[in-house]
Structure formats: structure tokens, C-alpha cells
C-alpha positions as CSV (number, residue, x, y, z in Angstrom):
1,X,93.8,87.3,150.7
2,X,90.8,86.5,148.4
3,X,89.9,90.5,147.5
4,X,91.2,93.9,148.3
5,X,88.3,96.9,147.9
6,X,90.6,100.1,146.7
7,X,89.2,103.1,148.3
8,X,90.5,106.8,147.6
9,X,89.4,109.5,149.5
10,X,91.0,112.9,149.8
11,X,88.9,115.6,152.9
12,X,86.2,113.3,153.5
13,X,85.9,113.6,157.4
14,X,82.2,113.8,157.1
15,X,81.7,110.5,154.8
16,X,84.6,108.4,155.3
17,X,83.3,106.5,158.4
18,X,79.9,105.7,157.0
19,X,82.0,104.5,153.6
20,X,84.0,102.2,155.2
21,X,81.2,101.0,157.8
22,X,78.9,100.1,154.4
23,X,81.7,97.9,153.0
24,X,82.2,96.3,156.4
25,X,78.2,95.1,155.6
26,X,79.5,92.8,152.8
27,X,78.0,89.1,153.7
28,X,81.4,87.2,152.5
29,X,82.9,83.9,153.2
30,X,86.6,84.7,152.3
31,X,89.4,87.2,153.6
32,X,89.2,90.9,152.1
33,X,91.3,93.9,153.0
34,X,89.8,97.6,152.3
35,X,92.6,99.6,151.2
36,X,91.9,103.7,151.9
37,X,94.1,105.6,150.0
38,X,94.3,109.6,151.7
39,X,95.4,111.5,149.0
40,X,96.8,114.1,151.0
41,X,93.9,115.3,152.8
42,X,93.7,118.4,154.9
43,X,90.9,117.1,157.5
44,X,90.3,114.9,159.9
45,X,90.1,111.9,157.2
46,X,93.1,109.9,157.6
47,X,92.5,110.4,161.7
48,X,89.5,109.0,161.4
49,X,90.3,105.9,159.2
50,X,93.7,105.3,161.4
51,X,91.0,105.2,164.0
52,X,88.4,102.8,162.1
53,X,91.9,100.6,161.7
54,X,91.6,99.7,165.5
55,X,88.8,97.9,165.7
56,X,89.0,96.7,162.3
57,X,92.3,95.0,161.2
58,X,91.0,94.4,157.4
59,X,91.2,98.4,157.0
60,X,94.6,99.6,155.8
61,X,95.3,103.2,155.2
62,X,97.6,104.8,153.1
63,X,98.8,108.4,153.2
64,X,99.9,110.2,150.5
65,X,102.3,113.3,151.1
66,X,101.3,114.9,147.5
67,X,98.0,114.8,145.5
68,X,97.6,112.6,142.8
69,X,95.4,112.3,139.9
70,X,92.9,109.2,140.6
71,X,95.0,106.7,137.9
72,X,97.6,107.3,140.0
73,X,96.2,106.4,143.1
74,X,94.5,103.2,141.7
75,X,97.4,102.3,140.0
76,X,99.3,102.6,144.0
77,X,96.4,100.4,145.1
78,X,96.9,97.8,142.9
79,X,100.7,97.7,143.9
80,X,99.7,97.3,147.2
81,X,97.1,95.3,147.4
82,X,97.2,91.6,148.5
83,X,93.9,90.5,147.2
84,X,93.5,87.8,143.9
85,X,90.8,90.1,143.2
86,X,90.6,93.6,143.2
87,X,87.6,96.3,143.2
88,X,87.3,99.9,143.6
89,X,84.6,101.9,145.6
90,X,83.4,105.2,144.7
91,X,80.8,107.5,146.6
92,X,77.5,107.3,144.3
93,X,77.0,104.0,144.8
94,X,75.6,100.9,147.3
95,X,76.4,98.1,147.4
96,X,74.1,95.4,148.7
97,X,75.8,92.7,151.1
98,X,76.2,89.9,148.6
99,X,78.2,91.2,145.7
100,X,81.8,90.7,146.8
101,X,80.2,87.4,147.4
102,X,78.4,86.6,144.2
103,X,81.0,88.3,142.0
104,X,84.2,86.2,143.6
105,X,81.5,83.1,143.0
106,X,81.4,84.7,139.3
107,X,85.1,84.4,138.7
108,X,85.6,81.6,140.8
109,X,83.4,79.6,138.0
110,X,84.6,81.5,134.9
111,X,88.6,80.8,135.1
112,X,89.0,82.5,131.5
113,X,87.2,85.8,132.6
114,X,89.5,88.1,133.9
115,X,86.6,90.8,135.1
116,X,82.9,90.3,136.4
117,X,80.3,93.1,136.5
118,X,76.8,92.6,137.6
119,X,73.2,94.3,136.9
120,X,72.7,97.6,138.8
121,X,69.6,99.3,140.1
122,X,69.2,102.7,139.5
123,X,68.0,104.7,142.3
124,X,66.4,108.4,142.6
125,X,66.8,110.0,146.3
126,X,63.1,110.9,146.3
127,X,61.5,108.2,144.6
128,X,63.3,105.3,145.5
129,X,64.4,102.7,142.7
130,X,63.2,103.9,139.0
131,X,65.0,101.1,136.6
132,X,67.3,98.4,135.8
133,X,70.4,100.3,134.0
134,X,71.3,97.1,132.1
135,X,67.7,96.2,130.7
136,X,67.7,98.9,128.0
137,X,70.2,97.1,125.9
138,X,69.1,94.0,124.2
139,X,72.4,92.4,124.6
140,X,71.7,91.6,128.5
141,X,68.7,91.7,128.5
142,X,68.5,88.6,127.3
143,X,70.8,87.9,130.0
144,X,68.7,89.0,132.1
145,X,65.8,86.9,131.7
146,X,67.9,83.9,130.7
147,X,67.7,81.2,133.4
148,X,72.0,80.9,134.3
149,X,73.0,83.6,136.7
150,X,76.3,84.6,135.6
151,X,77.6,83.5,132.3
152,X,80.4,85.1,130.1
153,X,79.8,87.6,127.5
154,X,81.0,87.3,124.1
155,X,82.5,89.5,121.7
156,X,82.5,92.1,124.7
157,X,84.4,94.5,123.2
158,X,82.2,95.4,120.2
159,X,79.6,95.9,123.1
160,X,81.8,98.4,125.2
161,X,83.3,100.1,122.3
162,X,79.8,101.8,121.3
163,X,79.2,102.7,124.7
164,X,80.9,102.9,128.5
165,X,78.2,100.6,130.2
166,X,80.4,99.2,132.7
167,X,80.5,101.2,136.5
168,X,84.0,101.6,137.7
169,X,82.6,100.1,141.3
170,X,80.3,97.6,139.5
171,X,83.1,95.4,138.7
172,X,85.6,92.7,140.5
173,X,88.9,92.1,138.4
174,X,91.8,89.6,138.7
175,X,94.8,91.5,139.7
176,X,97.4,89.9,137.9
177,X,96.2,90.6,133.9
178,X,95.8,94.6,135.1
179,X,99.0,94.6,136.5
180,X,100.6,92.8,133.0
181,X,98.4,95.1,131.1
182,X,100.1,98.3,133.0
183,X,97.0,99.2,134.9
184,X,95.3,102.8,134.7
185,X,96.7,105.7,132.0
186,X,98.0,108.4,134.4
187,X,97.4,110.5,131.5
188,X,94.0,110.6,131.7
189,X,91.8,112.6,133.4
190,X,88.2,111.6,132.6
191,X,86.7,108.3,131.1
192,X,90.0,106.0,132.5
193,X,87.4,103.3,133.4
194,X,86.4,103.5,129.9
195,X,89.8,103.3,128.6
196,X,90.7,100.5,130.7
197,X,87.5,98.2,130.1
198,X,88.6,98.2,126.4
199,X,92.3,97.9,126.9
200,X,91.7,94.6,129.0
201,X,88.7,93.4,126.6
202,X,90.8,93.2,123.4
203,X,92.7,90.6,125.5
204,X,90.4,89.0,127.4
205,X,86.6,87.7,128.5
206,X,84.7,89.6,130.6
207,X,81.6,87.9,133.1
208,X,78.1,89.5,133.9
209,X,75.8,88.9,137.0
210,X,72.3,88.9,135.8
211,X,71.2,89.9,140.0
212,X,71.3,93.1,141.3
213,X,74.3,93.4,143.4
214,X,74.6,97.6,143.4
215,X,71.9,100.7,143.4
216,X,73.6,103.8,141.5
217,X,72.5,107.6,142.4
218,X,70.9,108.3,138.6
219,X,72.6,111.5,138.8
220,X,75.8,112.3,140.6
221,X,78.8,114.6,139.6
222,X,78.5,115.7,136.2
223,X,81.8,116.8,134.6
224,X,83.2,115.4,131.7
225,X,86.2,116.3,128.7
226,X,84.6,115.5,125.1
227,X,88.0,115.7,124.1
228,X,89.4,112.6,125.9
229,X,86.2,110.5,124.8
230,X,87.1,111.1,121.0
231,X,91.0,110.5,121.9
232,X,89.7,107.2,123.4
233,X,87.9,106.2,120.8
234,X,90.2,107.1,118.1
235,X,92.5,105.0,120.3
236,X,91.2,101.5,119.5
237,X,89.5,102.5,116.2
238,X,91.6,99.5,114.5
239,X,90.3,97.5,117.2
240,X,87.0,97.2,115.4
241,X,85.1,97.0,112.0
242,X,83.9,100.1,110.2
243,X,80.0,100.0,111.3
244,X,81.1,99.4,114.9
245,X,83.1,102.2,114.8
246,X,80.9,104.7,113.1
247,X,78.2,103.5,115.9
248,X,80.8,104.2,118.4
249,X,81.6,108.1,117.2
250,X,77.7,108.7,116.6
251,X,77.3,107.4,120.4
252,X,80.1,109.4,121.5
253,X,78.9,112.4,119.5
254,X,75.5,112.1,121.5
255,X,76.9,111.9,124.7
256,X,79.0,115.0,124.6
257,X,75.5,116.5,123.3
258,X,73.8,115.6,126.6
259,X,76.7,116.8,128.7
260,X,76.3,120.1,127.0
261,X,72.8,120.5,127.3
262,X,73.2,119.5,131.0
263,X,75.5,121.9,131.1
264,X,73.0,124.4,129.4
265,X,75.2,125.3,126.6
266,X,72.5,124.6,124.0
267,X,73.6,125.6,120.9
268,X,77.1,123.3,120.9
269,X,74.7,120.8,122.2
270,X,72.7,120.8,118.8
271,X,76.0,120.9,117.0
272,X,77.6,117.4,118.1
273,X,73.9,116.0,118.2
274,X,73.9,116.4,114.3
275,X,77.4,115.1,114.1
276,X,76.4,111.9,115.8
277,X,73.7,111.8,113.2
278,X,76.0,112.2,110.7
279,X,78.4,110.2,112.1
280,X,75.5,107.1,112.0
281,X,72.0,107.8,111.9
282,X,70.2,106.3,115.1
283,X,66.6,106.7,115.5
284,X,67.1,107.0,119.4
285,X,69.5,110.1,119.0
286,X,67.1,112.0,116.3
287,X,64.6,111.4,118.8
288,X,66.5,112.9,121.4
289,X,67.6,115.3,120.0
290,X,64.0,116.6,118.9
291,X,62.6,116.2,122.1
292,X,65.3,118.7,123.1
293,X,65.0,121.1,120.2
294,X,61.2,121.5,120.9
295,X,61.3,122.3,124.5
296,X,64.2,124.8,123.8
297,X,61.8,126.5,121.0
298,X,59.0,125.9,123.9
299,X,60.9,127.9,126.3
């Protein structure tokens, strides 16, 4: 078995069909398995997949009896699954019909990268696609316009420490090294793709696909726990030099900003936007957070 897709769903009667139907749409040359994961659902979902199983013998389903967090159940996925590669789908995302394909092409080539991710579209349900996620950051965007396809990305880590760029169903990783590396914290409950991406990147090379191979919903569920981001961070802070680090808590300080403000809690907002100034002054954040400060005075 060349992949298995990891696919947890807990009362999804009304999705679960068309989910498992998209993957089916993958344009692929090799053996994959999608491996549903019901954790414990109280519907019709497991009926429905146990159904889908039929007609499909690729689609396994597992039931779960209790309710796990989502490590846990990704970590049970990877135990189980018989793929060389393994890849996770979530619910905010589309795939298009070549990236299983062009991602098991990426690893195929790239025998020292242990985990390939590839350039996403960003999508708005009314106005259709409004931007390349990747292209704001200089460091693939030269990738981007560069003539080789896939290539692999150095000094990875310093990248991904500053900021969580990486998807969780953007990416195709070789089973074995996540397994060795323990797989997912079941302690977490927020950020564990995060957490994992650096875990694996202290260790080992990561791959990018310059094409777009998914379109991303810009804005799906919005919760978040500033708490854990900081306790990530603070995690593999001797993982990286002084300046990279101080970039990294200025961008985490700015992200718990926009969560807040999303969440219309203003005035914390404005607090951890001037610690990620102190933190490490970034003309991008003072920006943002001005732009925010006026239309609060505005309004």
C-alpha cells in the first residue's frame, strides 16, 4: 500500500458521504486506503461509511467506543494504517485530483525528505479564489516562480518556527520517521500540527510543491488557546538562535492579537499586539495593529 488518507469524523451523517466521495476523485496511479476513524458518533455516520465500504473496498472504518481527543485518533490512524505514506483530511479544504499524485511523485524523488507540502489556493465562498497563501512569504516565493516543481527546502525549521505555514491536510508524510518520532502529543489540544512540523523538522528535510494541489476556505472554525502557542514555542526555544526566536514570540504575540480581535475582545487584543512589538519590532504588525486601532476609535 503506497498511501493511507486518515480521516476522523465524529456525527457527520450529513458530510461524511460527500468527504469520502471527494477523495475517491484523486487521479492516482498507486494503491491508497482511506482510513475513517468514528469517534464515537451518535448519528448515522459510521452506518453510512460501513455502507460507502461496499462498493468501495479502499474505505476502512474504525469505530471508536469512547471519544478521543484528535492526537489520539491520528496517532490510532497511524498504527493502523498500511500506507508508506500517510496524510490526513480535514473538512475546510479541497483537494484537486492530482495531489496524492504529485506529492507521492514529490517524495518519491526526494528520498532524504520525510514530508512534502504543496502551494494552496485560498478560496472565499462568494468570490471564488482571492490568493496564493504561500506567495506572501519571500521564502517560496521564489519557489514559486523558480522553474523546478518540487525541490527541498532548507533550513526549514527557522522558516516554521516564526510561523505555522504548513496545513495539517496540505501535507504527505512517510510513516515510518513519525512513528520513531512518537507521533502526535495527546496532550495538546490546539496547534498539534504546529508542534509536530517542528518536532519532525529538527530532524529532518521537508519538500514543497510549487503547483496548486488544495483550495483552503479563508476562514473556517476559529478557536484557538494562546496559551499552548507560547508553551510550543517556549518548547524548542533552544532549537533556534536568539533573533529567530524573538521573531517567533513577536509572531506569536500578533497572532493571539488577531484571535482576540476576531473574537471582539479588543482591549486584550491591543495588549499582546504591543507585546509582539516589544517582543521584535515588525513593520507588518505596527501596521496592523494601527489599522485596527483606528477603525476601533472610528467606530
Amino acid at each position: 500500500m503506497k498511501v493511507s488518507v486518515i480521516v476522523p469524523v465524529e456525527n457527520e451523517e450529513y458530510k461524511v458521504q460527500n468527504i469520502i466521495e471527494h477523495i475517491l476523485e484523486q487521479k492516482v496511479s498507486f494503491n491508497y486506503e482511506i482510513v475513517v476513524i468514528d469517534n464515537n458518533s451518535i448519528d448515522n455516520t459510521a452506518l453510512i461509511v460501513r455502507n460507502l465500504s461496499t462498493n468501495y473496498p479502499n474505505v476502512v472504518i474504525v469505530e471508536n467506543k469512547k471519544e478521543l481527543n484528535y492526537n489520539q485518533i491520528r496517532n490510532q490512524g497511524l498504527h493502523l494504517a498500511k500506507g508508506k505514506y500517510v496524510t490526513f483530511y480535514n473538512q475546510n479544504s479541497y483537494w484537486r485530483r492530482n495531489k496524492l499524485q504529485k506529492q507521492v511523485n514529490n517524495l518519491d524523488k526526494h528520498n532524504k525528505s520525510v514530508l512534502c507540502f504543496s502551494n494552496i489556493a485560498l478560496i472565499d465562498n462568494d468570490k471564488g479564489i482571492i490568493g496564493n497563501h504561500f506567495l506572501k512569504y519571500p521564502f517560496f516565493r521564489k519557489m514559486i516562480n523558480g522553474r523546478k516543481t518540487s525541490q527541498v527546502c532548507k533550513n526549514i525549521f527557522d522558516v516554521i518556527i516564526k510561523e505555522n505555514l504548513i496545513d495539517f491536510d496540505n501535507i504527505l508524510i512517510r510513516k515510518e520517521p513519525l512513528l520513531k518520532k512518537g507521533g502526535f502529543d495527546e496532550n495538546l489540544n490546539k496547534d498539534q500540527d504546529w508542534d509536530i512540523w517542528l518536532k519532525m523538522a529538527k530532524n529532518y528535510k521537508f519538500s514543497f510543491n510549487n503547483e496548486i494541489l488544495m483550495d483552503k476556505e479563508l476562514f473556517g472554525e476559529n478557536t484557538f488557546n494562546e496559551k499552548t502557542v507560547l508553551n510550543i514555542l517556549e518548547k524548542y526555544k533552544k532549537e533556534c538562535n536568539p533573533r529567530t526566536y524573538s521573531i517567533a514570540k513577536s509572531n506569536c504575540y500578533a497572532y493571539i492579537a488577531d484571535e482576540l480581535f476576531f473574537l471582539n475582545k479588543k482591549k486584550e487584543s491591543f495588549k499582546y499586539y504591543l507585546k509582539s512589538l516589544k517582543a521584535f519590532f515588525q513593520i507588518r504588525v505596527f501596521k496592523e495593529f494601527m489599522f485596527k486601532l483606528a477603525w476601533v476609535q472610528n467606530f
